[in-house]
C-alpha positions as a Python dict, from the first residue, in 0.01 Angstrom:
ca = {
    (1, 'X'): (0, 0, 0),
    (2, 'X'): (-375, -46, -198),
    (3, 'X'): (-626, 77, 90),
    (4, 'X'): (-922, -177, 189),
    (5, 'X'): (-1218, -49, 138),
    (6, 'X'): (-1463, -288, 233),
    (7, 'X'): (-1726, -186, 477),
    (8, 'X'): (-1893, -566, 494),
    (9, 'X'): (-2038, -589, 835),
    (10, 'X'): (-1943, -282, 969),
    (11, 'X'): (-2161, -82, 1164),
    (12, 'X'): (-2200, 308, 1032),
    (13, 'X'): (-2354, 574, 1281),
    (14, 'X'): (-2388, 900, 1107),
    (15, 'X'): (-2521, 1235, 1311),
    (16, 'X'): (-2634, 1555, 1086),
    (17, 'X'): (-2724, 1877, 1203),
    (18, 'X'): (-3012, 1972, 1083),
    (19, 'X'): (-2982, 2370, 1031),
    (20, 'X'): (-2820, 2420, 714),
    (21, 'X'): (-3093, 2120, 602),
    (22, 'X'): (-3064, 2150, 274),
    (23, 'X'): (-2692, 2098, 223),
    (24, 'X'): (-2642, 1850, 492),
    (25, 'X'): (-2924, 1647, 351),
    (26, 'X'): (-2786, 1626, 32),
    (27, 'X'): (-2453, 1522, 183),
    (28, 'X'): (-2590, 1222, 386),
    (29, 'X'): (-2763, 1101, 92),
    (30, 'X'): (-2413, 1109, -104),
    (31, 'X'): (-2275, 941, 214),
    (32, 'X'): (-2519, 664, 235),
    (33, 'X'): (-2478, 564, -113),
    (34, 'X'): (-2115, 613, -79),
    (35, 'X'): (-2134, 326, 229),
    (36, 'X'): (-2357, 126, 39),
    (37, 'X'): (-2073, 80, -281),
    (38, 'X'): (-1837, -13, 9),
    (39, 'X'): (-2057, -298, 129),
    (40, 'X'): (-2202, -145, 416),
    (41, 'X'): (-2577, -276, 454),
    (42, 'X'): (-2846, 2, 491),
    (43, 'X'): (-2946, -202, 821),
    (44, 'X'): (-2596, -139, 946),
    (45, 'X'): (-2609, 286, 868),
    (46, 'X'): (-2798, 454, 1174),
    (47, 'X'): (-2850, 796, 1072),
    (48, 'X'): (-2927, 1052, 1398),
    (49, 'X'): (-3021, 1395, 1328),
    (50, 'X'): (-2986, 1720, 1608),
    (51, 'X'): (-3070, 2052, 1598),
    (52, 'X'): (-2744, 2254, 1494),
    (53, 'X'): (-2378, 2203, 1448),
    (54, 'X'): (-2280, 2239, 1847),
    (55, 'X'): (-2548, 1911, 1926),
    (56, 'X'): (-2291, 1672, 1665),
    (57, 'X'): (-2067, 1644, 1961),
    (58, 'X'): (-2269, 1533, 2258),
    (59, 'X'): (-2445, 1304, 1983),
    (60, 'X'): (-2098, 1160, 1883),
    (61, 'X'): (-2020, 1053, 2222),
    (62, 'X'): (-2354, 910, 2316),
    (63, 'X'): (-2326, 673, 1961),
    (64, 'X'): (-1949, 636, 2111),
    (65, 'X'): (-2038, 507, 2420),
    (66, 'X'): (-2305, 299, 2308),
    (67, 'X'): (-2037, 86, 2140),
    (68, 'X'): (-2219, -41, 1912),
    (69, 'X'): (-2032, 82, 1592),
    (70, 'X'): (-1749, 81, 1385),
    (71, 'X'): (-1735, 422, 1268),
    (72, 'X'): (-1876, 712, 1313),
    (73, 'X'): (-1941, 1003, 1090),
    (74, 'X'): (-2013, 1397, 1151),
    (75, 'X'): (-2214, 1599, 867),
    (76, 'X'): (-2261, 1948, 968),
    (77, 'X'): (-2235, 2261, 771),
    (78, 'X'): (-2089, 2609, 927),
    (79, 'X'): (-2317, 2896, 747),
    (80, 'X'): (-2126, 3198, 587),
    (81, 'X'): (-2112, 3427, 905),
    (82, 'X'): (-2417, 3613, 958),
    (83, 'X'): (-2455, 3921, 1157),
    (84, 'X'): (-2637, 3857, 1505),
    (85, 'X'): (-2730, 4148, 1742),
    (86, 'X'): (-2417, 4178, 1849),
    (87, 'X'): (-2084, 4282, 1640),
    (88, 'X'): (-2000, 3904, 1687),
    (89, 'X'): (-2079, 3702, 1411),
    (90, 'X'): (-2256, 3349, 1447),
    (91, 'X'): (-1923, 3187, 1266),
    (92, 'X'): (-1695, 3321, 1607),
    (93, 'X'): (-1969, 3257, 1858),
    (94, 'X'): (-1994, 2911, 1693),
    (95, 'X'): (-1639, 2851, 1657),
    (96, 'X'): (-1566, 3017, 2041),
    (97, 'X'): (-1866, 2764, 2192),
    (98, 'X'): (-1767, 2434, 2027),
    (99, 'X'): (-1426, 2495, 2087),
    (100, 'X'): (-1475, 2451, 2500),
    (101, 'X'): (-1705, 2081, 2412),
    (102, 'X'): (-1565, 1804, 2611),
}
């Protein structure tokens, strides 16, 4: 079975979180281009941008119920686990928060 990978008139919504900037940036430009060689037109990509990795769900279902696209995509990175006040690291309070999302 030879997978169909063409993405003409499809309609892309992508959602980055925006605190590990530099990575995630990088990866929504590789993305993009990515769409683009599939035949996805740059009008068709809508690219929405929140504050940290626990904001890419809620964003996801708002572009969801919109229903105005085919696809949608989730960039976010999850840091190397830093040390907060707390002996809890951001990596288990992230991981512990996200996981109770509906």
């Amino acid at each position: 079975i030879e997978p169909r990978l063409d993405g003409t008139n499809l309609r892309i919504g992508i959602v980055q979180a925006r605190f590990t900037n530099e990575i995630g940036s990088e990866m929504v430009k590789v993305c993009c281009r990515t769409l683009k060689e599939l035949g996805v037109a740059e009008d068709n990509i809508t690219l929405a941008t929140v504050p940290g990795a626990l904001e890419v769900p809620i964003a996801l279902m708002n572009l969801a119920s919109s229903e105005q696209f085919d696809a949608l995509i989730a960039i976010g990175v999850v840091a190397p686990p830093m040390r907060l006040r707390s002996s809890e690291s951001h990596q288990t309070i992230f991981s512990t928060t996200s996981s109770f999302q509906k």
